[in-house]
C-alpha positions as CSV (number, residue, x, y, z in Angstrom):
1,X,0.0,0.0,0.0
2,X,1.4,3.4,-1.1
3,X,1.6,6.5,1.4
4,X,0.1,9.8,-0.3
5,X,2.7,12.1,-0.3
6,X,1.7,15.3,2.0
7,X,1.3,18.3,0.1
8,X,2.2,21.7,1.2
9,X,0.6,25.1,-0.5
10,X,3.0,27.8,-0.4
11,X,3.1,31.4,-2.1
12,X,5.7,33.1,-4.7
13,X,8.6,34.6,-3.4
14,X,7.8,38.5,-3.1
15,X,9.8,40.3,-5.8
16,X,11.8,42.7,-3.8
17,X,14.9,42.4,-5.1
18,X,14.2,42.5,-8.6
19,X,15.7,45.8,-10.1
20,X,13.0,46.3,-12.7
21,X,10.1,45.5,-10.7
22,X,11.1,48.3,-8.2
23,X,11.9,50.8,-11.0
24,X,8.2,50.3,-12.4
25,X,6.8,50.6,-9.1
26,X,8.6,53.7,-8.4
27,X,7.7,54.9,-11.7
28,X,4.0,53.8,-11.0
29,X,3.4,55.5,-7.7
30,X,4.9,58.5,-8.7
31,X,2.2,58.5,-11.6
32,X,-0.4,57.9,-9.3
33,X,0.5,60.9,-7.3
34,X,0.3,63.5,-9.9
35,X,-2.6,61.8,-11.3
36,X,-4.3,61.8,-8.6
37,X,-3.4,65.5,-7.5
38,X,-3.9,66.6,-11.7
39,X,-7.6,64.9,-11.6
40,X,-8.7,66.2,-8.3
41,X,-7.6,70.2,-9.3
42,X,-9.3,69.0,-12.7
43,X,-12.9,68.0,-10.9
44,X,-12.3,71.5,-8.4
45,X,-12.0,73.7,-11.0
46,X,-14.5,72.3,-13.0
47,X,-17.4,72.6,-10.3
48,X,-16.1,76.1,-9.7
49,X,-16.2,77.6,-13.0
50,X,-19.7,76.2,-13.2
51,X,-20.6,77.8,-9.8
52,X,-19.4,81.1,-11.0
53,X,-20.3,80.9,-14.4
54,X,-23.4,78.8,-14.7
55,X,-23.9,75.6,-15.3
56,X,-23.3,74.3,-18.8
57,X,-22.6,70.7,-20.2
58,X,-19.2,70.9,-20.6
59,X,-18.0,71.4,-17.4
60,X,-19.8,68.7,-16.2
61,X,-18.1,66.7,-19.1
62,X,-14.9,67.8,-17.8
63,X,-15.1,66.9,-14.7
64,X,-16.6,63.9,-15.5
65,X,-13.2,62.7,-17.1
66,X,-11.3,64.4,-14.3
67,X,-12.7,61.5,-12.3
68,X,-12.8,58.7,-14.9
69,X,-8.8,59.4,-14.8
70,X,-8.7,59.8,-11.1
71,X,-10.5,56.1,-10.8
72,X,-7.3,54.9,-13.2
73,X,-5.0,56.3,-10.8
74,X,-6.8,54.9,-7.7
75,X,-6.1,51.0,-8.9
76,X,-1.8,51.9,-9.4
77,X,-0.9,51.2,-5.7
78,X,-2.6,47.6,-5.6
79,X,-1.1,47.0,-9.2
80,X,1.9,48.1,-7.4
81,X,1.4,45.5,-4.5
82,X,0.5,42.8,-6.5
83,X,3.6,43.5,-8.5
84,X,6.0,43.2,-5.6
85,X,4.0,40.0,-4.1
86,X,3.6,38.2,-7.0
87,X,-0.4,37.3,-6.6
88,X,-3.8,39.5,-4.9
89,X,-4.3,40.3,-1.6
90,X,-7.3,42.5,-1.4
91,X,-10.1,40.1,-2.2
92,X,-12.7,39.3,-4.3
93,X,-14.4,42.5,-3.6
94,X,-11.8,44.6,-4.7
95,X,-10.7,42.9,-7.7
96,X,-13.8,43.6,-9.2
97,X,-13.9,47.2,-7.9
98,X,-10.4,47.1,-9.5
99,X,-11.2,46.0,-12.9
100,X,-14.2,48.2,-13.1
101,X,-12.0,51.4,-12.2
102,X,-9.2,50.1,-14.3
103,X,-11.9,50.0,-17.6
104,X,-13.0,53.5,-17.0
105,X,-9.9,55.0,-18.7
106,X,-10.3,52.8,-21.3
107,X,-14.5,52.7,-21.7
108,X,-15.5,56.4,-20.4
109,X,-13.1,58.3,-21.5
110,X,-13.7,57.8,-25.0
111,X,-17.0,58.1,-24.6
112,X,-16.9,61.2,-22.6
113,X,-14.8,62.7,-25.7
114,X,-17.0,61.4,-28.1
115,X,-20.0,63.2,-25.8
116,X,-17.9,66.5,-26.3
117,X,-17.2,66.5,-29.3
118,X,-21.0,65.7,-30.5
119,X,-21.1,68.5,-27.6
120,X,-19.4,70.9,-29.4
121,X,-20.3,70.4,-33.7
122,X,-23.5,69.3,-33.5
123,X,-25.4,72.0,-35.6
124,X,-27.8,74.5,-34.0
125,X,-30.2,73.4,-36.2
126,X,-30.1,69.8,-34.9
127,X,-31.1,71.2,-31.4
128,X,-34.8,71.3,-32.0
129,X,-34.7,67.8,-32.7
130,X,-32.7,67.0,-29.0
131,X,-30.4,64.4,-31.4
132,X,-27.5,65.7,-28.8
133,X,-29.7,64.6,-25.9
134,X,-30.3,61.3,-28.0
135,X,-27.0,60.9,-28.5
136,X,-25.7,61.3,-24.8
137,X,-28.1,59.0,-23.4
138,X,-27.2,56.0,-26.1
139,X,-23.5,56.6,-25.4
140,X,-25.0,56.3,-21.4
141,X,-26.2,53.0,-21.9
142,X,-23.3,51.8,-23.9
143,X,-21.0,52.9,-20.9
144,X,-23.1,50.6,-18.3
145,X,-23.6,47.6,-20.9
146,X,-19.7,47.8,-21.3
147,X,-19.1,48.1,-17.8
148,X,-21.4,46.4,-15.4
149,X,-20.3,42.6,-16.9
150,X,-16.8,43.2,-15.5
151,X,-18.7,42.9,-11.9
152,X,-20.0,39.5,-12.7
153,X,-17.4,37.5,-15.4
154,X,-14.0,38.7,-12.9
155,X,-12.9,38.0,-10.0
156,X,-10.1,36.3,-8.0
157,X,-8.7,32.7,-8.4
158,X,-6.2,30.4,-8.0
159,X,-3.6,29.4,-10.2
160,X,-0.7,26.7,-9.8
161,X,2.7,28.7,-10.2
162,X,5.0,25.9,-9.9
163,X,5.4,22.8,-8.3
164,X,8.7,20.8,-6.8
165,X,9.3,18.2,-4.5
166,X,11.7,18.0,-1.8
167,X,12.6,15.0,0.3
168,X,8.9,14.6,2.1
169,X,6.4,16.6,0.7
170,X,5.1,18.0,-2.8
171,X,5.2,21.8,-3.2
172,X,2.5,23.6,-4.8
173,X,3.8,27.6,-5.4
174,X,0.0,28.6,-6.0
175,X,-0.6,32.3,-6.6
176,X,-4.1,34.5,-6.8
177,X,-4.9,36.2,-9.4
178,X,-7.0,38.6,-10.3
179,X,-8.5,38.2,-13.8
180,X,-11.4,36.6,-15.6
181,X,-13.2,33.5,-14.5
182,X,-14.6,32.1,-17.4
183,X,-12.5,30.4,-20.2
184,X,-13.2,32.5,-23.5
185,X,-12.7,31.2,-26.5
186,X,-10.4,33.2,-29.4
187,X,-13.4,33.5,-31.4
188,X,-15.7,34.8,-28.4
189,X,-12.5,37.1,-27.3
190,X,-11.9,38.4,-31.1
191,X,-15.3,39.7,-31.0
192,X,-15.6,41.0,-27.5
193,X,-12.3,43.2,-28.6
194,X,-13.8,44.2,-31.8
195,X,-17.1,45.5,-30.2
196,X,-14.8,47.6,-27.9
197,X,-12.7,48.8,-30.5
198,X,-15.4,50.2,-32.5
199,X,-17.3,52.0,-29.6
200,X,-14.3,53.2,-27.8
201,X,-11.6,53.6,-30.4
202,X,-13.1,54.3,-33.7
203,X,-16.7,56.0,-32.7
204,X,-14.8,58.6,-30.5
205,X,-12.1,59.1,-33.8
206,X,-14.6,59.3,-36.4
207,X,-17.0,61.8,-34.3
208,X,-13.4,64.1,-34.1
209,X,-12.8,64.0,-38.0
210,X,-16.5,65.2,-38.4
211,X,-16.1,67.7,-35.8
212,X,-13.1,69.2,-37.6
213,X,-15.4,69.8,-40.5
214,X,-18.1,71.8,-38.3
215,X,-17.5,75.6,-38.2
216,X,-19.5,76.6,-34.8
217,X,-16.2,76.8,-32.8
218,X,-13.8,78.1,-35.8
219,X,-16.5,81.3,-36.5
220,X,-16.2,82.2,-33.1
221,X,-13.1,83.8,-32.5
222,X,-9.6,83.9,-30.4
223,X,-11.8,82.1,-28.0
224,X,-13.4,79.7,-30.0
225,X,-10.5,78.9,-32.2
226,X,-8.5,78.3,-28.4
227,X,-11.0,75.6,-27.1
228,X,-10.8,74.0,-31.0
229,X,-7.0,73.7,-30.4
230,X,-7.6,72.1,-26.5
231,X,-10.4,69.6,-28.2
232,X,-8.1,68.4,-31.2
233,X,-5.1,68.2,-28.3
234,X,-7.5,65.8,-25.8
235,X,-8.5,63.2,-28.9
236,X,-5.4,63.6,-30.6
237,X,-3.8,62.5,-26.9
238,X,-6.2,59.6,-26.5
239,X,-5.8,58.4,-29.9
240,X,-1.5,58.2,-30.1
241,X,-2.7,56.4,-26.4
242,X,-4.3,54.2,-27.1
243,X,-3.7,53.0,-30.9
244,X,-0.5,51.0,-29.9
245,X,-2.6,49.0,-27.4
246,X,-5.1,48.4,-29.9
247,X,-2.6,47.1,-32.4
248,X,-0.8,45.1,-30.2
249,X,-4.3,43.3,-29.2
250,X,-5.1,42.5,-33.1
251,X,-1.6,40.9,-33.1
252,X,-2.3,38.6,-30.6
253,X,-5.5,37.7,-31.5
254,X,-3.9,37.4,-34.7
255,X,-1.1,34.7,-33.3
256,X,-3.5,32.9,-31.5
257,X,-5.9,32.2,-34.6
258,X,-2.9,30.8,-36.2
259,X,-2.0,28.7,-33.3
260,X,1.3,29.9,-33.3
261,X,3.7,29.3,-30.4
262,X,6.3,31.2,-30.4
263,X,9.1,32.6,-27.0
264,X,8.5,36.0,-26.9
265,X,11.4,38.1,-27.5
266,X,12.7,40.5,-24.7
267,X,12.3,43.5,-27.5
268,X,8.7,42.3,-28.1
269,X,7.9,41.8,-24.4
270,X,9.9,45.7,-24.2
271,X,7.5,46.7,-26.7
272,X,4.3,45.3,-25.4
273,X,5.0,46.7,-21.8
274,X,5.7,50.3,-23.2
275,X,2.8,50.2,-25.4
276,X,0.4,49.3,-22.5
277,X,2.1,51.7,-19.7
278,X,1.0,54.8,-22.4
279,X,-2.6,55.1,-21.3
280,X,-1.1,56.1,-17.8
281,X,0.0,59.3,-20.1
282,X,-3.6,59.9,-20.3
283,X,-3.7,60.2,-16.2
284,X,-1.0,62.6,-15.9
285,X,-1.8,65.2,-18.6
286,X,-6.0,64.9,-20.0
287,X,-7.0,67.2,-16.9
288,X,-4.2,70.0,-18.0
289,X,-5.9,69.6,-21.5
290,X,-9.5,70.2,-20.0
291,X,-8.9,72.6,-17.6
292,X,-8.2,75.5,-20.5
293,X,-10.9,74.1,-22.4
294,X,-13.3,74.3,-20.1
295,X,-11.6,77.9,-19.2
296,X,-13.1,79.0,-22.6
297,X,-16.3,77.8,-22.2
298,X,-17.2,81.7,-20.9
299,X,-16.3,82.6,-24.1
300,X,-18.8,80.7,-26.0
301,X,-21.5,82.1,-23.6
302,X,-20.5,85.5,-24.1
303,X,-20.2,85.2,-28.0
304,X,-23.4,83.2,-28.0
305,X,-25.3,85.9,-26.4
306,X,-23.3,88.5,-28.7
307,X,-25.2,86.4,-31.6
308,X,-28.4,86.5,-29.4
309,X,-28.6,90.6,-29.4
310,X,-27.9,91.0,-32.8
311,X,-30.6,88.3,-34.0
312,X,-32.9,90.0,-31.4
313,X,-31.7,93.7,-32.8
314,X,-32.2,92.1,-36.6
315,X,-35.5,90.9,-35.8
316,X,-36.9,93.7,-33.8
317,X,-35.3,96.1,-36.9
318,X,-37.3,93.6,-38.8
319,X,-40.4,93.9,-37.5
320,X,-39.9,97.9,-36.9
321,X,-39.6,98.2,-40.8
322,X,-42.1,96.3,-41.6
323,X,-44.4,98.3,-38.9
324,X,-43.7,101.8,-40.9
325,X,-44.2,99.9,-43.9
326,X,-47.8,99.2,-43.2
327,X,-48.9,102.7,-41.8
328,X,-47.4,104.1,-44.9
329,X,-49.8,102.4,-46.9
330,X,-52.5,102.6,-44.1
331,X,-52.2,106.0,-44.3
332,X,-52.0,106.1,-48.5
333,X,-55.2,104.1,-48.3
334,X,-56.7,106.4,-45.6
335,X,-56.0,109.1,-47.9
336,X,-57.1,107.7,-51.5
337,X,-60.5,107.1,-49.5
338,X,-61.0,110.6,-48.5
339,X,-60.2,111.8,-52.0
340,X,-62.3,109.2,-53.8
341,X,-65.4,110.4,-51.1
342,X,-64.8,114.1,-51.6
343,X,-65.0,113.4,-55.6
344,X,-68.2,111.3,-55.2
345,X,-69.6,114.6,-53.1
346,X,-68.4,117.0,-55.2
347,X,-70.1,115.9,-58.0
């Protein structure tokens, strides 16, 4: 009869002494900490310029993805941890809380600049029709649908690291992880990446290439012509962003269709690292983007009521004219009456 050999469950060794790992740590708090600091001026001064200068859409909007990137820099000290321990310590909870912060830099932001932008070219002649409030209450429920699944398909798990066995027992090295639970297929994952590409990748840069075709900001002066700079600056940021990390994904989706195995060259693995650490870019310097923009939002209120008065001082010259014009020809008529009654008396 055999004896079962006793198995013992241990955890990775924390990384600590790894050179690299503490560089991107360092790196990674200190992003964190003018994130964080960026974001919450962003948010401030967003709620006070609508305080003092009335509420309007865009400062909402701003702040809005003050807070988006504030989430993002919220979730850098447990990447940080989980880094230098080599597996999650925070629980269930909080990896799903975790993921669903993490996504907001990559789900709302986008959509909150595609929101601005339809914010800022939609034609005035559109406005009767509310398209815009259409518009923002579709890109509403696309945030939730894109977001609320994270809660429910993620979570923590655990996964064998490594195994040995010494001279009694069997050593499991098992780690937790943080990540998806179900298994997804590359067909299922191909088109969950495609759908998210299109909404938060190519919506947002088609609705920015449409919007540089719209004159409402360009006929508007210094002013205008200011916050058009600021808005081609914030898409222009999240697009050189982002596009490497969409890239990268169709590559590997790519590789797996094919089934091809291949050991990942340290350039490549360079490469991949860089190209997913410049969303973080994105944290440190959207809010100084928004903040001017939404500095010259004043300036659209004063030139839109400049275009008020002089439709109001149009349409009341308008009206003036065409009051004269009728008692001129009340009083011809009155006139050619009398004439035509003192003829029919006189004779």
């Amino acid at each position: 009869m055999s004896s079962s050999v006793p198995i013992v469950q241990m955890k990775p060794p924390v990384a600590v002494d790894n050179p690299k790992t503490l560089l991107t740590s360092s790196l990674l708090m200190w992003v964190c900490l003018l994130g964080m600091c960026g974001n919450v001026y962003g948010m401030t001064k967003a709620v006070c310029m609508s305080v003092e200068n009335g509420f309007h859409r865009i400062y909402l909007l701003v702040a809005l993805m003050c807070f988006s990137e504030l989430c993002v820099s919220i979730t850098l000290p447990m990447t940080v941890i989980d880094q230098l321990l080599g597996f999650w310590m925070f629980g269930d909870v909080f990896c799903r809380f975790y993921l669903v912060f993490g996504s907001f830099g990559k789900i709302l932001t986008p959509l909150l600049l595609a929101v601005l932008s339809i914010e800022l070219t939609f034609p005035h002649h559109c406005l009767r029709f509310q398209l815009r409030d259409y518009a923002i209450a579709i890109i509403a429920t696309v945030i939730c649908l894109l977001v609320l699944p994270v809660l429910f398909i993620y979570g923590t798990q655990e996964r064998l690291y490594a195994q040995h066995r010494d001279a009694e027992n069997l050593v499991h090295i098992v780690t937790t992880k943080c990540g998806i639970l179900v298994d997804t297929s590359v067909p299922l994952y191909a088109l969950i990446s495609a759908v998210s590409f299109l909404i938060t990748f190519i919506m947002p840069a088609c609705l920015f290439v449409a919007g540089e075709r719209d004159i409402r900001i360009r006929a508007g002066g210094s002013g205008g012509s200011a916050l058009l700079w600021y808005w081609r600056a914030a898409n222009l940021l999240y697009l050189l962003c982002w596009g490497p990390v969409w890239a990268l994904i169709a590559f590997s989706i790519a590789q797996e269709a094919r089934e091809v195995q291949q050991a990942l060259t340290t350039e490549f693995k360079t490469l991949f690292y860089a190209a997913h650490a410049l969303p973080l870019l994105l944290t440190l310097g959207l809010w100084a983007l928004l903040v001017p923009l939404a500095s010259h939002v004043r300036t659209l209120h004063r030139l839109a009521g400049k275009r008020e008065s002089v439709r109001r001082r149009r349409v009341t010259r308008q009206d003036t004219d065409d009051t004269r014009s009728m008692s001129t020809h009340f009083d011809t008529a009155t006139s050619l009456i009398r004439n035509i009654k003192a003829g029919s008396l006189i004779s």
